[in-house]
Short mmCIF file of the C-alpha atoms (twelve columns), coordinates in Angstrom:
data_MODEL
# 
_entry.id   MODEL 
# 
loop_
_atom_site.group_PDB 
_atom_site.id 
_atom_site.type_symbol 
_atom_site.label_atom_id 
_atom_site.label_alt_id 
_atom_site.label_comp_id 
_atom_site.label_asym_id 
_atom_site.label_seq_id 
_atom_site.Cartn_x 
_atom_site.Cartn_y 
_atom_site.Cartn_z 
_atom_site.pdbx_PDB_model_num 
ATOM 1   C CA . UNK A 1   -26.591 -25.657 -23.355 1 
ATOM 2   C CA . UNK A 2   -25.159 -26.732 -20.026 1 
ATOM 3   C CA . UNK A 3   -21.718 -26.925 -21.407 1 
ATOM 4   C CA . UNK A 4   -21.859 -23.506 -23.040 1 
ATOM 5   C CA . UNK A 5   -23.058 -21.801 -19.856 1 
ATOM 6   C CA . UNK A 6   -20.505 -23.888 -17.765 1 
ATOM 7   C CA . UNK A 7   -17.635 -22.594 -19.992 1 
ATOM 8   C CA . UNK A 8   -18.353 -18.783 -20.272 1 
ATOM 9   C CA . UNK A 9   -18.685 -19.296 -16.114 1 
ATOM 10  C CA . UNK A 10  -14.864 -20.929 -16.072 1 
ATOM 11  C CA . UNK A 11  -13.798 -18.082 -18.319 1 
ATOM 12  C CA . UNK A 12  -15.419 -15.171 -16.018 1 
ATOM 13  C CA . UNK A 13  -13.852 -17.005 -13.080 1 
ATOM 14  C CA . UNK A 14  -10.637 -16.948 -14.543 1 
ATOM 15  C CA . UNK A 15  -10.760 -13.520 -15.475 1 
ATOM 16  C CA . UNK A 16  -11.759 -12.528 -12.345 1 
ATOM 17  C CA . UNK A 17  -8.910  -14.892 -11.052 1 
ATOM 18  C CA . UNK A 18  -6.386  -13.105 -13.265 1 
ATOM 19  C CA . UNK A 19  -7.683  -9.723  -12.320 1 
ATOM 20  C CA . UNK A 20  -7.290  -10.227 -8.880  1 
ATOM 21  C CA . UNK A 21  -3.434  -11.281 -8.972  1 
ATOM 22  C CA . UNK A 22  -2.965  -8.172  -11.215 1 
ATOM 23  C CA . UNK A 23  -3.968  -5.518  -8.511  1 
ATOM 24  C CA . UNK A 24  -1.051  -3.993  -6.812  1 
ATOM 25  C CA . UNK A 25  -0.369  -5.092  -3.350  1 
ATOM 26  C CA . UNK A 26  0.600   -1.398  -0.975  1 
ATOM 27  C CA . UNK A 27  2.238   -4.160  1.334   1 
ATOM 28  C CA . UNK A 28  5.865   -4.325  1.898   1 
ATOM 29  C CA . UNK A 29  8.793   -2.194  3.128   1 
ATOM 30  C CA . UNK A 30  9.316   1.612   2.001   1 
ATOM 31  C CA . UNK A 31  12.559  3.902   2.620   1 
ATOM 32  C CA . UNK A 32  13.823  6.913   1.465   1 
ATOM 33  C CA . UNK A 33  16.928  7.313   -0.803  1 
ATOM 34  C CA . UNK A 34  18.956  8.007   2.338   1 
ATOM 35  C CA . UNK A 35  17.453  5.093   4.650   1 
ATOM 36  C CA . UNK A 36  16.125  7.404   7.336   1 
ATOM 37  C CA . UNK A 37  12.297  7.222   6.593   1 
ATOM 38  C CA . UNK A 38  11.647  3.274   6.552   1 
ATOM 39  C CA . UNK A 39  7.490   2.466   6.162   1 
ATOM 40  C CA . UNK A 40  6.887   -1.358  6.764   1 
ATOM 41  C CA . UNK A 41  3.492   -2.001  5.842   1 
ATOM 42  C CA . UNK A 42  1.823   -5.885  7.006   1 
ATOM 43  C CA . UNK A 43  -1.003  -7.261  5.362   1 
ATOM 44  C CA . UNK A 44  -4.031  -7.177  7.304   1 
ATOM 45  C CA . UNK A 45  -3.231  -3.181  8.140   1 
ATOM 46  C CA . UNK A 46  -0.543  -2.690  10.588  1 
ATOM 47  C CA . UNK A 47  2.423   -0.744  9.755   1 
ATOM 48  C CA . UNK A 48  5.778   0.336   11.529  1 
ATOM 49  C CA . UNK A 49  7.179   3.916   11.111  1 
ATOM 50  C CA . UNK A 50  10.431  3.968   11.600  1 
ATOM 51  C CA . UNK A 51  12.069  8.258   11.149  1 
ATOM 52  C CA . UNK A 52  16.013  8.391   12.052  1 
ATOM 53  C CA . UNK A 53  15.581  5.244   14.503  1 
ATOM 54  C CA . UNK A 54  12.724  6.447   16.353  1 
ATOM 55  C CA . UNK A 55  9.874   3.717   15.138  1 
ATOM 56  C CA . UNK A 56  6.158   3.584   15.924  1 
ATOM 57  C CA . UNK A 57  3.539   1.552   15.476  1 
ATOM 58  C CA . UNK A 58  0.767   2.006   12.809  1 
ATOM 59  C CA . UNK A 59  -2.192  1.224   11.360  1 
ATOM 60  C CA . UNK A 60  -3.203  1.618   7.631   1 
ATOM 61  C CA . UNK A 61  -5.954  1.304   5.358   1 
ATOM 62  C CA . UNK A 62  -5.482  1.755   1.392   1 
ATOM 63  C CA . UNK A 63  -8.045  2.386   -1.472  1 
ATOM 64  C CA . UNK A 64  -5.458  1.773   -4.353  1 
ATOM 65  C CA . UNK A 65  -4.864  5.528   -4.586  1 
ATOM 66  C CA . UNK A 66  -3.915  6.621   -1.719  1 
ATOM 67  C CA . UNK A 67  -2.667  4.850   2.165   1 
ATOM 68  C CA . UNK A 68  -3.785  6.454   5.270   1 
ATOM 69  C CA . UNK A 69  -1.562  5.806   8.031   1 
ATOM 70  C CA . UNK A 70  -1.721  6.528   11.763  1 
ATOM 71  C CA . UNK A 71  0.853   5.803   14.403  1 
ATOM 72  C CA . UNK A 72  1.065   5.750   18.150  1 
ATOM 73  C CA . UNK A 73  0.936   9.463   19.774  1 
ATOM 74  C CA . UNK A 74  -0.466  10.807  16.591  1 
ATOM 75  C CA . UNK A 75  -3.178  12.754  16.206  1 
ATOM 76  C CA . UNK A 76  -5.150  12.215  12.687  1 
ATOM 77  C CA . UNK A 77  -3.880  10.131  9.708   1 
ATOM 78  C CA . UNK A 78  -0.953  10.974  7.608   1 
ATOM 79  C CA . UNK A 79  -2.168  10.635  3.511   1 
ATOM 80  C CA . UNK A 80  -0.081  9.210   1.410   1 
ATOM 81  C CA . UNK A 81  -0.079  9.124   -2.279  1 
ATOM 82  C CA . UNK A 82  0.604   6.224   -4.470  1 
ATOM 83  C CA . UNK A 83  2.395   6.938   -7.470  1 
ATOM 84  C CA . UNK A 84  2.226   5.554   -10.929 1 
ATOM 85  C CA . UNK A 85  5.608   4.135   -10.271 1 
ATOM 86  C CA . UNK A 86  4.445   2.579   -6.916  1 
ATOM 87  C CA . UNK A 87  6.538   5.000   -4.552  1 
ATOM 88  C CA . UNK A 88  4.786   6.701   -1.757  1 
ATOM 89  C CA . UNK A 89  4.997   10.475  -1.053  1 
ATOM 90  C CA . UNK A 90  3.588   12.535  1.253   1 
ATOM 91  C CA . UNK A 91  1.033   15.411  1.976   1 
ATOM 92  C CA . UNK A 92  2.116   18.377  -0.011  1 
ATOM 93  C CA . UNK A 93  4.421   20.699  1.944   1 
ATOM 94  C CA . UNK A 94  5.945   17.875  3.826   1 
ATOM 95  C CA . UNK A 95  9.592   17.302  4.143   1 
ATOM 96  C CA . UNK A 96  9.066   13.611  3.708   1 
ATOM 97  C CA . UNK A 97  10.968  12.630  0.321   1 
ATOM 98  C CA . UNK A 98  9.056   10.241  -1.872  1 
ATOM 99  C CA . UNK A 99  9.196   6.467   -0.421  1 
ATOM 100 C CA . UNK A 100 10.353  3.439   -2.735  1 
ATOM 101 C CA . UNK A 101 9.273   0.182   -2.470  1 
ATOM 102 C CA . UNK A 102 12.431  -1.975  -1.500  1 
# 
């Protein structure tokens, strides 16, 4: 009995394992086709904007679906969506193109 209930735990705790390295990181750097957006985003939630040279400092927090970032000298957070293919793009509206993962 021991053994049985020892290996159904190893196999939830490698599921869980395997789960875990499966979810998609939002970290990592972010630019626009022509190179002047560029989105750096740390683990542990800071971020650099960078917009034709002029670059801020950030903050973000991410529930999978979408990353809210705010910058120095902004007021409110800027929503961004994550796409199926992992780009970023912004509010609706926006002139920000859509942001691929470098």
């Amino acid at each position: 009995m021991k053994n049985s209930v020892r290996k159904v735990l190893s196999y939830v705790v490698l599921a869980v394992i395997g789960l875990a390295g499966c979810s998609g990181s939002v970290s990592g750097t972010y630019t626009d086709p022509s190179g002047a957006f560029v989105l750096n985003l740390k683990s542990g939630g800071a971020a650099t904007f960078a917009f034709a040279g002029q670059q801020a400092n950030c903050t973000y927090k991410s529930d999978g679906k979408t990353v809210n970032l705010t910058c120095e000298g902004q007021t409110g957070a800027l929503t961004l969506t994550v796409q199926s293919d992992g780009s970023l793009t912004g509010p609706p509206g926006t002139f920000m193109p859509p942001l691929r993962k470098k």
